[in-house]
C-alpha positions in Angstrom: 0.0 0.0 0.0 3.2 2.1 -0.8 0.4 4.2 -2.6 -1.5 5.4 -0.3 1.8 6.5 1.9 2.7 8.9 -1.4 -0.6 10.4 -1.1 -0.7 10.6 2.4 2.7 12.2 2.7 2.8 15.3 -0.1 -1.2 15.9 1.4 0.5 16.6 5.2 2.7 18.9 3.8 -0.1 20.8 1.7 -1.9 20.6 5.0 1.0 22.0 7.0 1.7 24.7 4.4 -2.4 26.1 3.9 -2.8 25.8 7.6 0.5 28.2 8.0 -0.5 30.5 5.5 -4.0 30.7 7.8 -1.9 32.2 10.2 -0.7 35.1 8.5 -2.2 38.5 9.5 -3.0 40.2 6.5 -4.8 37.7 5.0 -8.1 38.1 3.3 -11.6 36.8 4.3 -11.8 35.7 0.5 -8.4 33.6 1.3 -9.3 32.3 4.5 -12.4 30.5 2.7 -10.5 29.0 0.4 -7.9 27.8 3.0 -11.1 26.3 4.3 -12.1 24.5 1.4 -8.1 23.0 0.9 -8.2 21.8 4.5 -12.3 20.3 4.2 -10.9 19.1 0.9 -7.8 17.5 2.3 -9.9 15.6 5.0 -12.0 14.0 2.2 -9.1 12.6 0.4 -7.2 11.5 3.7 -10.4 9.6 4.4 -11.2 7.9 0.9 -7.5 6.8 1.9 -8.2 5.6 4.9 -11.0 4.3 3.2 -9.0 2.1 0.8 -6.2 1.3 3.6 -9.4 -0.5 5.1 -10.8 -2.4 2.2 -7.9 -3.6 0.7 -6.2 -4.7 4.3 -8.6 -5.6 7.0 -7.3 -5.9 10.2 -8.0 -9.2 12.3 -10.8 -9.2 14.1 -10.6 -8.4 18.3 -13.3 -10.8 19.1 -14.7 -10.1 22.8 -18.4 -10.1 24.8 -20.3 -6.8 23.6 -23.6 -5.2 24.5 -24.9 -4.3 21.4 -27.7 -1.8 22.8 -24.5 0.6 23.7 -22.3 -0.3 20.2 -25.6 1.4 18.4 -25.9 4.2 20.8 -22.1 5.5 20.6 -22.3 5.2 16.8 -25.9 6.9 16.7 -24.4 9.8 18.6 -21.7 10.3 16.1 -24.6 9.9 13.1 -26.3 12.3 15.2 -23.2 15.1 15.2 -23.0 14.5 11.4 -26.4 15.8 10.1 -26.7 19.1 8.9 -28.5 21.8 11.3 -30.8 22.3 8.0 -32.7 18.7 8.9 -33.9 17.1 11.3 -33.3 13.5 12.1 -34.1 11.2 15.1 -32.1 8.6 16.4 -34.1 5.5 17.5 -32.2 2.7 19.5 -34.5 0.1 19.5 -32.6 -3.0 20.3 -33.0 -4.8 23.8 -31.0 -4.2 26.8 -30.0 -8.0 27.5 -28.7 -8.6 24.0 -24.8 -9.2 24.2 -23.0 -11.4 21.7 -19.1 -11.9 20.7 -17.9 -9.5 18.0 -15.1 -7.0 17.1 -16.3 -3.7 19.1 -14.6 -1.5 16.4 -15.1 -3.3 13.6 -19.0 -3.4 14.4 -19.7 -0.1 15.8 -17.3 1.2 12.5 -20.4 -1.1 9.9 -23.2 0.9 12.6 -22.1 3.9 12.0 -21.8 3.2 7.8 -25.4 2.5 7.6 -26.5 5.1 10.3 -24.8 7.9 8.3 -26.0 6.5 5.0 -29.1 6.1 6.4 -29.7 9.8 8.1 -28.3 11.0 4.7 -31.5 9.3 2.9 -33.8 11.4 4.7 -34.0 15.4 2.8 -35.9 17.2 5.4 -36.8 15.3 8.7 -37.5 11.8 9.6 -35.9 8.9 11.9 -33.1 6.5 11.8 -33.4 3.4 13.7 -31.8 0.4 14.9 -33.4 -2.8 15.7 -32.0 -6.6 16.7 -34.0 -10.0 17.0 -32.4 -13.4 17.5 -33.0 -15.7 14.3 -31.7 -18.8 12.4 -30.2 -19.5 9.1 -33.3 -20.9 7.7 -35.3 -18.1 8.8 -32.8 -15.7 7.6 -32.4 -17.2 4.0 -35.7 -18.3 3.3 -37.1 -16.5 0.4 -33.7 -15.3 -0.6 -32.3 -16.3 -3.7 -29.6 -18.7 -3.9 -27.4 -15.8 -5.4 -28.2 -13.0 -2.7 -27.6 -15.3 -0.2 -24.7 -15.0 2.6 -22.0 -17.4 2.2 -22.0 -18.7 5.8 -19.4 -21.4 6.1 -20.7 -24.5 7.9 -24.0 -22.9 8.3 -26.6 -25.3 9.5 -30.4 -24.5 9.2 -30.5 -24.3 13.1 -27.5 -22.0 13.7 -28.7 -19.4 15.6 -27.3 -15.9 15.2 -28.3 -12.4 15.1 -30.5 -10.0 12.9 -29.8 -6.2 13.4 -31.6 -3.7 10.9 -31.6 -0.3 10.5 -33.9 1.2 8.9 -34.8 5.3 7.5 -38.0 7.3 6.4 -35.6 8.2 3.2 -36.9 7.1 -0.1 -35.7 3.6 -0.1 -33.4 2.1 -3.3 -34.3 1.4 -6.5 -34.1 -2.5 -7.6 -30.7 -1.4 -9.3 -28.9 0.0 -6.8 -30.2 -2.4 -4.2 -28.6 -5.0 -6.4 -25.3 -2.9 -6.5 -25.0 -1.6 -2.3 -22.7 -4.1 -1.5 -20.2 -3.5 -4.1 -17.1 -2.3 -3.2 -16.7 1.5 -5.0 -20.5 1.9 -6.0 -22.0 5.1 -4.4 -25.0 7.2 -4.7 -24.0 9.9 -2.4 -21.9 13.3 -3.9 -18.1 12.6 -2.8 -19.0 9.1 -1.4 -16.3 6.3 -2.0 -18.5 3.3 -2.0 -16.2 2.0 0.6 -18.5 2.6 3.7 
């Protein structure tokens, strides 16, 4: 991922450089807007780096006990901090108190917070994101699924129990094409969005 260190390292020094030239007194309002869109700009790329770092090298996952009720609530909070003052968007936490299970606290509150934000940037004016969990099976879970849509779950048996958690928007749902496409890696929808969410 040499590639990503050569972006990375010329973008700190741009960053470094604009963020000095901020500090000089006789700069203009004019110029102190446009510092602000090279250092909103520079964020964007660092992340689709980040991004990319991500996808293309997962780290292992930490597995340990975690209560899922407060995984949703951190990464509603930050959903919450995210949405423009211009709308108006609930957070719902609907998911039970006694529900723990063993996961990667990072790595899940990291896909919680994916959906939350794609899912609070649905809604256009007002509405309500929120987050539900019921216990389930892998028959119940794939029935009516096509045989293509369907999770590859190694050494899934009908009766494995495991864990539904859907989160759900008052946005204007997906069209049958982009549902089919969501889960591709660099497909987006959203204005500056990387697909990589």
């Amino acid at each position: 991922m040499s590639i990503a260190h050569e972006i990375r390292n010329p973008l700190g020094a741009v960053r470094s450089a604009v963020q000095e030239i901020g500090r000089e007194p006789q700069i203009s309002a004019g110029g102190l807007e446009l510092i602000d869109v090279v250092m909103s700009e520079s964020d964007r790329l660092d992340r689709i780096v980040g991004d990319f770092l991500t996808f293309a090298r997962p780290r292992p996952p930490q597995m340990e006990a975690v209560r899922l009720r407060n995984l949703v609530a951190e990464a509603q909070e930050l959903v919450a901090r995210s949405v423009p003052d211009d709308r108006r968007v609930a957070m719902i936490n609907d998911v039970p108190q006694n529900i723990r299970l063993v996961a990667d606290p990072e790595q899940l509150r990291q896909a919680l917070l994916n959906l939350g934000l794609n899912a609070a940037a649905a809604i256009t004016d007002s509405g309500k994101v929120s987050v539900g969990a019921r216990a389930t099976t892998l028959a119940e879970f794939t029935a009516g699924v096509s045989p293509e849509r369907r999770p590859a779950v190694a050494g899934g048996k009908p009766d494995q129990e495991g864990l539904i958690v859907e989160v759900r928007d008052d946005g204007s749902g997906m069209d049958e094409d982009t549902l089919h496409k969501a889960v591709e890696p660099f497909f987006t929808t959203r204005p500056g969005g990387t697909g990589l969410g």
